[in-house]
C-alpha positions in Angstrom: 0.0 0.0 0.0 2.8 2.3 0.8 4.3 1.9 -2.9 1.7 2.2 -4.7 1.5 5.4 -3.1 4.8 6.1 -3.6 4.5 5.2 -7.0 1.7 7.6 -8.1 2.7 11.6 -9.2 2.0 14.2 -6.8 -0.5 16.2 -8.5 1.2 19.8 -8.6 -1.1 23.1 -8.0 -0.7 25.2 -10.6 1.4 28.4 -10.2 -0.5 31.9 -10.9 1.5 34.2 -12.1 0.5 37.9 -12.6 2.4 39.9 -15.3 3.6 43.4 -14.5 2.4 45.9 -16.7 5.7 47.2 -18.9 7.1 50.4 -17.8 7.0 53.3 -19.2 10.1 54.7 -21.1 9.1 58.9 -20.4 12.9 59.4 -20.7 13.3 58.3 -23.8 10.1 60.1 -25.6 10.9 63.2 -23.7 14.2 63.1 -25.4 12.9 62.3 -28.9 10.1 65.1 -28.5 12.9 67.5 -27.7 15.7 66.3 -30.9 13.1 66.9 -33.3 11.9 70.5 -31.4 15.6 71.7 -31.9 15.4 69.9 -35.3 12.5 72.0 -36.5 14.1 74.8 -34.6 17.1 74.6 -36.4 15.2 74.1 -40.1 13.1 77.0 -39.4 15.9 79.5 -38.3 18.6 78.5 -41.9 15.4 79.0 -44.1 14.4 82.1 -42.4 18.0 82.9 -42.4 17.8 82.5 -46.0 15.1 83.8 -47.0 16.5 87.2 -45.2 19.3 86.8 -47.4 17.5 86.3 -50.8 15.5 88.9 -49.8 18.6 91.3 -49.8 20.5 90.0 -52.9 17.0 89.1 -55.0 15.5 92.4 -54.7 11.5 92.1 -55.6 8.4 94.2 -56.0 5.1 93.2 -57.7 4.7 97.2 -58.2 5.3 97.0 -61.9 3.8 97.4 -65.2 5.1 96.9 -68.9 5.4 100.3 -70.8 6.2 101.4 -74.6 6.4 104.8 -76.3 3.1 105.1 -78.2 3.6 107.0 -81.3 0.7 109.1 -83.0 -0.6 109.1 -86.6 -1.3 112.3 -87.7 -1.8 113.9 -91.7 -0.1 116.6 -92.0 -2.5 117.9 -95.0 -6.1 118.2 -94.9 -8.5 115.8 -97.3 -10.7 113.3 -98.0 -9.3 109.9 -97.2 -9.6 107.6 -100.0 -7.9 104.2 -98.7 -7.0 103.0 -95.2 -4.7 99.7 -95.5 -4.1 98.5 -91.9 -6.6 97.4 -89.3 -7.2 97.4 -85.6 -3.7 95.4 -83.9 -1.8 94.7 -87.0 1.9 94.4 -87.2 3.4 96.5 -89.4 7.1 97.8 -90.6 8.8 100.4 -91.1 8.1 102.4 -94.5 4.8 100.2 -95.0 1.4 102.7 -96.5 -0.9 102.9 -93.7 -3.5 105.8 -95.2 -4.2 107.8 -98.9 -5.8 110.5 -98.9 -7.1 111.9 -102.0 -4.5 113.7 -104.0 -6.2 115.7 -106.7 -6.2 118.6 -105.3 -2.8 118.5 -104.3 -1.6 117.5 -107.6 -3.6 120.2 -109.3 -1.3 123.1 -106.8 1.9 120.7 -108.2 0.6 121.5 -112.1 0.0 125.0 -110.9 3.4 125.3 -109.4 5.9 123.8 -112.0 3.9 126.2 -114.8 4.9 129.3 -112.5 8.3 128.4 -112.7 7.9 128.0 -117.0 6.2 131.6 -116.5 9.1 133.1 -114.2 11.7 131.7 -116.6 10.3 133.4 -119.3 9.5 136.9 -117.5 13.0 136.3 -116.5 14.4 136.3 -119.9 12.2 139.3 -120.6 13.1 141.3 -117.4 16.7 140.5 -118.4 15.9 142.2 -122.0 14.7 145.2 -120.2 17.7 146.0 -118.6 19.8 145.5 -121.5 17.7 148.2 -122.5 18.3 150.1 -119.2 22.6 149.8 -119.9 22.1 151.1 -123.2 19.9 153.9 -122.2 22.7 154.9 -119.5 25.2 155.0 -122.0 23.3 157.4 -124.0 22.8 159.6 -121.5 26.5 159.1 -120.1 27.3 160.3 -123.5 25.0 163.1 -123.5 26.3 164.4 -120.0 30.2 163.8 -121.4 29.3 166.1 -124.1 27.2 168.5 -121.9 30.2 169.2 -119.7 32.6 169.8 -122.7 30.2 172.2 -123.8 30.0 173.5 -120.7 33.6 174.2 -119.7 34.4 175.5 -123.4 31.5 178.1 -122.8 33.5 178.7 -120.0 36.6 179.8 -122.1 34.8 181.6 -124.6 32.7 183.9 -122.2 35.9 184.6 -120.5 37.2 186.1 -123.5 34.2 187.8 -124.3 33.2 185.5 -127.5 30.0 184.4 -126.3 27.3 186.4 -124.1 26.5 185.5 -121.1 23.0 184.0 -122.0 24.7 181.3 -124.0 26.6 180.3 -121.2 24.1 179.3 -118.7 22.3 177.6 -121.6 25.2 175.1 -121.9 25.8 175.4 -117.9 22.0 174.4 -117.7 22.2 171.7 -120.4 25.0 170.2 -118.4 22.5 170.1 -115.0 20.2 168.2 -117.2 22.2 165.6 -118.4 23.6 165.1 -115.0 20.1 164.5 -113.7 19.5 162.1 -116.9 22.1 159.8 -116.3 21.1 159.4 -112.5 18.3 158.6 -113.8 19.4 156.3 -116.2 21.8 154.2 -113.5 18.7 153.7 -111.3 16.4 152.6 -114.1 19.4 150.1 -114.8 19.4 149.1 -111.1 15.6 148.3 -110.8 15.6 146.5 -113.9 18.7 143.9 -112.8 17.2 143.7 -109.7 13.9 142.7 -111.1 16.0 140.4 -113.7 17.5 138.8 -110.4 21.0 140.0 -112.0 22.3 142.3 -108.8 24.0 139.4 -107.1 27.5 137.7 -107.9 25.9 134.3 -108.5 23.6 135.6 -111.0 20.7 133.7 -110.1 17.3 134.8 -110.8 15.1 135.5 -107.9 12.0 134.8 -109.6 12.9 131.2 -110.6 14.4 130.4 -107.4 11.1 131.6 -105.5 8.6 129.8 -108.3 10.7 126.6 -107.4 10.6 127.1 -104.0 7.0 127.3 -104.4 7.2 123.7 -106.6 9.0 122.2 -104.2 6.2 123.1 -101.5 3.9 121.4 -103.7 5.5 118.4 -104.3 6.1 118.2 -100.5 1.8 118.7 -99.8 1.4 116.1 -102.3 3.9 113.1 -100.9 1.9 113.7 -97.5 -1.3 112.5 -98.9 0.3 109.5 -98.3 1.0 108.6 -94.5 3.6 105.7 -94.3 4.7 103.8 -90.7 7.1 105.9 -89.1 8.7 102.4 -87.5 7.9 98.7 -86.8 5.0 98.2 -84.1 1.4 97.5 -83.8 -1.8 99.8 -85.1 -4.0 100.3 -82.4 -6.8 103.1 -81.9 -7.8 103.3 -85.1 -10.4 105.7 -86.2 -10.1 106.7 -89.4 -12.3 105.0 -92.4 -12.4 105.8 -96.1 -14.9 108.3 -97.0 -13.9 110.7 -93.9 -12.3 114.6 -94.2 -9.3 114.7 -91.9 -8.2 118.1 -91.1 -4.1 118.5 -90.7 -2.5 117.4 -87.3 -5.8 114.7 -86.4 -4.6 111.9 -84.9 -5.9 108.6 -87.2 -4.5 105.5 -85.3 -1.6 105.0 -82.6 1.6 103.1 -83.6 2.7 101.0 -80.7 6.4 99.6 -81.0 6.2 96.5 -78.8 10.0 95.4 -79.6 11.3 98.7 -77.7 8.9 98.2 -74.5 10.5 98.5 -70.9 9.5 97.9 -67.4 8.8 100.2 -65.1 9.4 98.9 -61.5 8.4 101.3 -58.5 10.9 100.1 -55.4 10.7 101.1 -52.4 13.5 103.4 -51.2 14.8 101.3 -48.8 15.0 98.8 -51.7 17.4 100.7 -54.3 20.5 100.8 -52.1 22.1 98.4 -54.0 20.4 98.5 -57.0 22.6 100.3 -60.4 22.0 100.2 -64.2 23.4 97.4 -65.4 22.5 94.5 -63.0 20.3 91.4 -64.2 16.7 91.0 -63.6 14.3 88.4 -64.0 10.8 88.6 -64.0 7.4 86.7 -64.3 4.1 87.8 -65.8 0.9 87.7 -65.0 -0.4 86.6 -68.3 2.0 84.0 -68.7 2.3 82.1 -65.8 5.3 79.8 -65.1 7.2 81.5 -68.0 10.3 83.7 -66.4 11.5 86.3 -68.9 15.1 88.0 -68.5 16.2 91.9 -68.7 18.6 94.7 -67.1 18.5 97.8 -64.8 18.4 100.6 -67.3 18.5 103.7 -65.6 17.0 105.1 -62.2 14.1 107.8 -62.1 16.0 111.4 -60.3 13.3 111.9 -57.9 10.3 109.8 -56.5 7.2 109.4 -58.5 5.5 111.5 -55.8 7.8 114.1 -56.2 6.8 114.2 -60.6 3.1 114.2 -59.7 0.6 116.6 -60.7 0.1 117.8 -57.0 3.3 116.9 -55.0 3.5 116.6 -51.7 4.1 119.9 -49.3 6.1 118.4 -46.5 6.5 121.3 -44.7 3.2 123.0 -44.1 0.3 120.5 -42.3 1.3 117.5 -40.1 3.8 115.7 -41.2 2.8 112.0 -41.4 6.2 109.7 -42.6 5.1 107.3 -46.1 7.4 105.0 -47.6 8.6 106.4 -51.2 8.6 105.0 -54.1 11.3 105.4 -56.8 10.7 104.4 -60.5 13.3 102.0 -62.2 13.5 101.5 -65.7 14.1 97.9 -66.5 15.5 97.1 -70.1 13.5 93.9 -71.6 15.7 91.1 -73.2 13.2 90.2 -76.3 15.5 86.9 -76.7 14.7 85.6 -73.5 11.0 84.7 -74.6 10.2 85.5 -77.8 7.1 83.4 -78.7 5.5 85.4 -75.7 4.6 88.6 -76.8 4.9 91.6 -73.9 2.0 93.8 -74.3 1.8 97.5 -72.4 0.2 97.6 -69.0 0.9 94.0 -68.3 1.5 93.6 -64.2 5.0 92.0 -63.9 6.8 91.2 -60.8 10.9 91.5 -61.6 13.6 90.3 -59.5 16.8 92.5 -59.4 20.1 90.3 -59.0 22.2 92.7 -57.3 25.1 90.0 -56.9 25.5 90.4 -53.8 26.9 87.6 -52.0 26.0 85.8 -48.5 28.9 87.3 -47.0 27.9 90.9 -47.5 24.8 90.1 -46.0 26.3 88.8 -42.5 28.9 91.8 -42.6 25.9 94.0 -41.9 24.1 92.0 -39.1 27.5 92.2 -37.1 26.8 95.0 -34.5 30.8 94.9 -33.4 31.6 96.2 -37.4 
């Protein structure tokens, strides 16, 4: 009996064992939490840091428009316009008919003017026949007066010795008076008649005929300006001129707009142009064409504010005086190579970059406060 329960297993209890929840690592979160804080930290303060410093060598404004010189179409005679050849935005070049006015008029004054100049040629050769006349009429009467004061002074002689009475003489003395006032009067008939012949000057030329062509010359002029040609390459715009209408000289018939020559006109802020000269690189991006990034180069900067060019500019000194940020205007030369399947049309908003070249080292120089 004792064997057998010796033999048999002893039934063990079964153990219970409770688990421990895990512990809680706040160390090593803590830690992460705070490497990625300084992380973010540190990300946020180099691309603020250079943002600060593309904002000082990539100068920007968005206050900027495109702008071209807009040249007027004007007749400079009066007339009926008989053809208008261009339309509302066409290109055109330079040297290409844009208007016709009616030229019959003007070609009659042409007709008019060329048959004065046949009739001032030929008065010409008559005026020059007249004082022909006039020398020969001067040598008469210098012949005359020659004699008069031969007669004159022999009367003297003859008187003297008691040959001729005294009556006689001042006959021949008044004879000689005469011809003296004859041959005055014969060198000024002489004198108007080259002068009407347009023979008093050393070149000969005759004053009539020079002023008839003169006047031929005017005509032709009147008559080429019946015909209005583009004064450069650009684009017709503000057209208002049709066939049919009378134009009177100096109205404006259409604007010629010469896109190729446009510039940009960037208003900085003055705090903005103190590193800014003609010359640097600028890019720019347009409104209209967006994702497109066009190319120029500082021109030239405006002498005075655009404030100070106004209609009414300001009066600082009178009033309260409230401080505004100025704005000076930059022209901005446009690169047509950069882009030229874009066209640049006047008013367009642009925002341009300036590229001063300023490097990051400049920048830092100036935030030192021991410098």
């Amino acid at each position: 009996m004792s064997e057998e329960l010796i033999s048999e297993p002893i039934a063990e209890e079964p153990q219970h064992t409770t688990k421990l929840p895990p512990v809680k690592k706040s160390g090593s979160k803590k830690n992460k939490g705070i490497i990625i804080l300084c992380l973010l930290i540190i990300i946020g303060g180099w691309l603020g840091l250079r943002m600060f410093i593309t904002s000082k060598t990539h100068i920007e404004t968005d206050n900027a428009f495109i702008e071209a010189r807009i040249v007027a179409v004007s007749s400079k005679v009066s007339g009926t316009v008989s053809r208008v050849l261009v339309n509302d935005n066409q290109f055109v070049r330079q040297g290409d008919l844009l208007v016709e006015i009616d030229p019959r008029d003007y070609q009659v004054q042409l007709a008019k003017a060329a048959a004065g100049v046949g009739v001032a040629e030929n008065e010409t050769g008559g005026e020059y026949l007249k004082s022909e006349a006039a020398r020969a009429a001067l040598q008469t009467a210098r012949a005359r007066h020659d004699q008069a004061v031969v007669d004159s002074r022999r009367g003297d002689n003859l008187f003297a010795r008691g040959v001729i009475p005294k009556e006689q003489l001042e006959r021949l003395k008044t004879a000689q008076r005469v011809t003296d006032a004859q041959l005055k009067e014969a060198e000024e008939n002489l004198k108007r008649a080259q002068v009407e012949a347009g023979l008093n000057d050393n070149g000969g030329t005759k004053a009539k005929v020079r002023e008839r062509k003169a006047l031929l010359n005017e005509a032709e002029l009147q008559l080429s300006y019946t015909r209005i040609y583009a004064a450069r390459d650009g684009y017709i715009t503000r057209k208002s001129i049709e066939p049919g209408a009378n134009i009177q000289a100096g109205q404006a018939l259409m604007a010629l707009v010469p896109l190729q020559d446009a510039w940009i006109t960037a208003n900085y802020k003055e705090r903005q142009i103190t590193y800014i000269q003609p010359g640097q690189k600028v890019e720019f991006r347009v409104d209209a064409y967006p994702g497109r990034t066009f190319s120029g180069r500082i021109d030239s900067i405006m002498a005075g504010t655009g404030a100070a060019f106004s209609l009414l500019p300001p009066e600082n000194a009178t009033g309260n005086y409230v401080k505004v940020v100025q704005r000076i205007p930059v022209k901005i030369a446009i690169d047509n190579s950069s882009d030229p399947q874009h066209l640049l049309r006047v008013g367009m908003s642009v925002v341009p970059t300036v590229l001063t070249g300023r490097k990051t080292g400049d920048v830092l120089k100036e935030l030192n406060p021991f410098r």
